[in-house]
N, C-alpha and C positions, 0 to 999 in steps of 0.2 A: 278744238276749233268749233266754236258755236256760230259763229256769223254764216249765213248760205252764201258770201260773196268768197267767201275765205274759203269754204270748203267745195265751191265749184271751182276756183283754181288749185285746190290741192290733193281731194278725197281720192283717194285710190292710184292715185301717182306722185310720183317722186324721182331723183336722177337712178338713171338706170344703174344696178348695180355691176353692170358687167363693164360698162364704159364710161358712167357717170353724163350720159346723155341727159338733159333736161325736158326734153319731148320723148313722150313713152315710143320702144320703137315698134314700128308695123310688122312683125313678127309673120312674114307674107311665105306659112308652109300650109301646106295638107296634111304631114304628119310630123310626129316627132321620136325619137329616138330613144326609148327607156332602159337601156342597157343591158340587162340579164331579162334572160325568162322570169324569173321570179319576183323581182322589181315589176315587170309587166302586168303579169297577173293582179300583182295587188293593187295597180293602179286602172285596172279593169273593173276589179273587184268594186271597189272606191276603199280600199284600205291603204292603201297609200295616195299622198296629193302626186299631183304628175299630170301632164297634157299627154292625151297618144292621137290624135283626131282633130283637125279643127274644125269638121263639125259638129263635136261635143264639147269643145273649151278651147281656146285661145288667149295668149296671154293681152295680148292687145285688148279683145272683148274682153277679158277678166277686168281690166283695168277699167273699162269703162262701165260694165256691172255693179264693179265696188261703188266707184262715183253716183250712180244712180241709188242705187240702195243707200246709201249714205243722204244721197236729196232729198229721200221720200219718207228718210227715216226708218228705212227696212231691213229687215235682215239677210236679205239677198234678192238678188233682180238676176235676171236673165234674156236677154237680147235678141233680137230674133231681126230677119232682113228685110222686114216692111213690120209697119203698125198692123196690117190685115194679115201677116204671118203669126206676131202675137195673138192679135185675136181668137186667130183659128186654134191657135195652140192651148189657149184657155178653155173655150169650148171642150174640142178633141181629149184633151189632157186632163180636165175634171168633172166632165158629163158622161153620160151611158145613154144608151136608145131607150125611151118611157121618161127622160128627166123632162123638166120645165126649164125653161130660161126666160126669166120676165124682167123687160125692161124697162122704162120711164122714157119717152121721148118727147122729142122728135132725137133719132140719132142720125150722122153721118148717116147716109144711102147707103154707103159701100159697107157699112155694119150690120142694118138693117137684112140689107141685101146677103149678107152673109147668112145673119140667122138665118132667115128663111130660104136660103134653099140649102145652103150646107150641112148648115144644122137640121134642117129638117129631113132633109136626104136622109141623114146618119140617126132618124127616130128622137131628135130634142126638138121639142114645140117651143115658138118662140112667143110669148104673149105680154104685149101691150099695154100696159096699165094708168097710161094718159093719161084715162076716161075716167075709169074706177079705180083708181088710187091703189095704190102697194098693196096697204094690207086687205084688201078685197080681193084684189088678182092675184095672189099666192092660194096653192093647193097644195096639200101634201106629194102633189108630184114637182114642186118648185125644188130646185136646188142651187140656184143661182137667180140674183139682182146684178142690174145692169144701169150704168148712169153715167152722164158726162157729168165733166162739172158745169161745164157752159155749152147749151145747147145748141147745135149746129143746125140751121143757120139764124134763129130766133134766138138767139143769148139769153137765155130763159135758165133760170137755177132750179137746184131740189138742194132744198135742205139735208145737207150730205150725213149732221147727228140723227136728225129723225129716220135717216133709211136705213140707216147702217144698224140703228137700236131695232127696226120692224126687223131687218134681215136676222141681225142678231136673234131676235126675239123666236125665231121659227128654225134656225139654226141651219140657216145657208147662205153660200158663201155670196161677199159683195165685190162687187168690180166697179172701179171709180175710171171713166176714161179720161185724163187729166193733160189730154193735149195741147186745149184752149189755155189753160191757165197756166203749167208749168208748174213747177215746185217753188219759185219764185212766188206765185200769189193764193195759191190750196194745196194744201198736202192731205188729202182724202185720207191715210192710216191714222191720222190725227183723231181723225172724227169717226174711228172707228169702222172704217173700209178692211175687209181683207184682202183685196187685194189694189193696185192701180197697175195703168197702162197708159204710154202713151205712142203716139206715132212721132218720133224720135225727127224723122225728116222734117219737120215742122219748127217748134220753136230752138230745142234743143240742137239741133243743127244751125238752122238759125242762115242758110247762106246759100241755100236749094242746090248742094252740091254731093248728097248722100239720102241713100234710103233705110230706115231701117224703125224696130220697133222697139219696145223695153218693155218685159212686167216686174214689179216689184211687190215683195210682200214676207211672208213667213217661211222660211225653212223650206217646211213640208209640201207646201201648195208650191212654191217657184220650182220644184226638184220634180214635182210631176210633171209640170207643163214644160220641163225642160227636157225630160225625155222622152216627152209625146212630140214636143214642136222641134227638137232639135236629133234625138235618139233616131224617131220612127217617120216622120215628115221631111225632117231635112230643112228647116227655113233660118238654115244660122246664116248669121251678118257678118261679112268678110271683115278680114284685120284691117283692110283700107279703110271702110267704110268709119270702125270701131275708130281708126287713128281720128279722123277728122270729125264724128263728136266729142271725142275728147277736147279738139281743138277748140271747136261751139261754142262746148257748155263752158267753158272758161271765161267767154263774156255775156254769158245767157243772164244774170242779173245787172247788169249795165243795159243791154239791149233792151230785156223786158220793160224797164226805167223809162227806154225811149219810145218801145210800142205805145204805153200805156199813156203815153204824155200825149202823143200823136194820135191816138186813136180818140180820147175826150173830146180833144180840142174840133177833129172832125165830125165827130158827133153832135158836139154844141153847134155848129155851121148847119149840118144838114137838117137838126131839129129847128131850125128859125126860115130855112128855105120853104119860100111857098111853092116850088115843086113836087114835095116832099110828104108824102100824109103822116108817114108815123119814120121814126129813127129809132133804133133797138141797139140800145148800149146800155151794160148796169151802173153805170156811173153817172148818167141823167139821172135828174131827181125824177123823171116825168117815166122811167122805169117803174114798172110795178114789182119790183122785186130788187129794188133800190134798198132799203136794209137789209134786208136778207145779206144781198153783194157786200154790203160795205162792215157787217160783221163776217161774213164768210169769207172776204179776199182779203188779202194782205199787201200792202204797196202798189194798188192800183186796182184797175176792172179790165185791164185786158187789152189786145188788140185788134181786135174784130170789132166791126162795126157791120151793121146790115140796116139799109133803108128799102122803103117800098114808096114809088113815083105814085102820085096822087092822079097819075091818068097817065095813058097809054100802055100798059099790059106790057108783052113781048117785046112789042115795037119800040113803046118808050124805052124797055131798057138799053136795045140795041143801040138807038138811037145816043143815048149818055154813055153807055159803054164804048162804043167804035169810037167816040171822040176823047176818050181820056188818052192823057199824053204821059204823064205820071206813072200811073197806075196800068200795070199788063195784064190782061187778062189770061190768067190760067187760074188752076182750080186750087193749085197747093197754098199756102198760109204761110207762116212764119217767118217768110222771109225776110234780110234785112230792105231788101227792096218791094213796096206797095204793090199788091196784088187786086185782081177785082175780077168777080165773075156773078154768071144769072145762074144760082143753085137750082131750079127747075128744069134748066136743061143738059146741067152738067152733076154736079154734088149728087142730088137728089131724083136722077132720074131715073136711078136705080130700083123706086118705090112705086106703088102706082100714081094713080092723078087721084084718087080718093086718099091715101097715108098723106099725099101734100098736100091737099086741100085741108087737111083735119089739123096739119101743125103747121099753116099758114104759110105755107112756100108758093104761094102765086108766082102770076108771071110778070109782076111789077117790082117782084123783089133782087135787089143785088145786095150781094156779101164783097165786104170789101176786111181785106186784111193789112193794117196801117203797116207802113214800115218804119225806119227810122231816119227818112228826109225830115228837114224841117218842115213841120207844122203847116205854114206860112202858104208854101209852096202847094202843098197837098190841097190845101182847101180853095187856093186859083184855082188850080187844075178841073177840080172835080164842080167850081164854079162856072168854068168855061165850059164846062163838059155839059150843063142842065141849061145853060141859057145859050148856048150852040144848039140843040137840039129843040131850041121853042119850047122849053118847062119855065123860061124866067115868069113868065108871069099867071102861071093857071094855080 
């Protein structure tokens, strides 16, 4: 199976062998039942395969693991019950107190926000290299790089070959956050990431009905972070949860197809509105990082789009936010239904007001995540919404 359309409805499922069910089943225990003491042992051990726990394996999560690992092109992924549970487990599961974690931003708030107080709680310094670029901000106390593929909430890229070769080059480990884009249009182990992450509730789910996280990558590195974040933490993803991205990803390359069409198209609109000072999407030529995207992604630029109102601040956005009819405002993404919110005082509020000043999250800025209405509709809406508000004509 080499198509991604083909192996998102097939990779790691198939009819059940017990009943020839066609939908894998939610396998809804706490434990399981390994028959002798001796069988036990070795499947404690890891000498024999076998479930004893479902918070260390589950066949349902197994199923949805394979499927991942199979998207990213890895050799094993591990699940975890939010994308900020993953997180932490990466952290916790391959750093020590005295390590470095140096990141490229602007990231998610709620990441950010993680390094620095979790991680720094626990003796890892989180350091920033925005300013001074990768290989300046690496020390011999670096042990870890840190990157999205698309930056939240400025869609801004890093050449994911060139970090992955500096990471390489110093010999520590990379983390690609691949939520924005999905396996559908980056696969960061490609380009030489050790490992990726994404927050699973987002596109992968695809229908804001489950929470949960995935890392994927090598053997040895998914097997630590899996008995730091699932062993000794506790943040496994129930079999419900696991049933219904299974369900997701089965049209998550169809969907992606429709974000990506929908998202352009709103973009092109809000780039021609005189409300509007700047529109931040890599599929505008008027992007500065407009090839970079369009050799880096594959079947599109994505579903997010983020504009900044050419006046009024907090106000203005309230003002075009409270009147969208379309578009709901909450903070999560990927849904199949349009999202929209002000990252200053929700996403990002988790940083101070100097990190959002430094990665351009004023308070004229809104993040809007397209969904898969038509087009047509999307861009009334969000036209009623700026000249209701007295933007049509400044």
């Amino acid at each position: 199976m080499s198509h991604l359309r083909t192996r998102a409805v097939h990779a790691g499922q198939g009819p059940d062998p017990a009943h020839g069910a066609l939908a894998t089943p939610v396998h809804q225990t706490s434990a399981f039942g390994y028959g002798t003491l001796e069988h036990g042992a070795a499947i404690f051990s890891g000498d024999a395969p076998g479930y004893r726990y479902s918070r260390f394996g589950n066949p349902t999560v197994q199923a949805l693991e394979t499927k991942m690992a199979d998207l990213e092109g890895a050799p094993a992924a591990v699940a975890f019950g939010s994308g900020t549970a993953a997180t932490a487990s990466i952290l916790l599961g391959l750093l020590k107190p005295g390590d470095e974690l140096v990141f490229l931003g602007p990231l998610y708030g709620g990441t950010e926000s993680l390094f620095r107080s979790l991680g720094e709680r626990f003796g890892i310094r989180a350091v920033d290299a925005s300013l001074r670029g990768l290989p300046d901000s690496l020390t011999p106390a670096t042990r870890m790089v840190w990157v999205e593929t698309l930056t939240n909430p400025g869609l801004r890229l890093h050449d994911l070959s060139a970090v992955a070769a500096v990471a390489r080059s110093r010999g520590v480990v990379s983390v690609a956050d691949n939520t924005f884009c999905t396996p559908c249009l980056t696969r960061p182990l490609e380009h030489g990431f050790d490992l990726v992450m994404h927050s699973m509730t987002k596109y992968l789910g695809g229908h804001g009905d489950a929470t949960g996280g995935v890392v994927a990558g090598s053997a040895a590195l998914v097997a630590a972070i899996r008995s730091t974040g699932l062993g000794q933490v506790g943040g496994n993803l129930s079999p419900q949860e696991a049933f219904l991205f299974l369900r997701g990803i089965k049209t998550l390359p169809l969907r992606m197809a429709a974000h990506c069409e929908g998202a352009l198209a709103v973009a092109q609109f809000l780039s021609t509105h005189p409300a509007v000072a700047v529109t931040h999407y890599p599929g505008l030529a008027s992007h500065p990082q407009n090839a970079l995207a369009t050799r880096q992604m594959q079947g599109g630029y994505g579903g997010m789009v983020s504009f900044e109102l050419a006046h009024g601040g907090r106000a203005g956005a309230a003002a075009v936010l409270d009147r969208l009819q379309l578009f709901t405002q909450a903070v999560s993404l990927g849904d199949v239904n349009s999202l929209a919110c002000h990252p200053a005082s929700t996403t990002h509020s988790f940083i101070t007001p100097q990190a959002r000043a430094q990665n351009g999250i004023r308070e004229g800025l809104i993040r809007l995540s397209v969904g898969i209405e038509h087009p047509h509709d999307l861009i009334a809406d969000l036209a009623g919404a700026l000249d209701a508000a007295g933007h049509a004509g400044t």
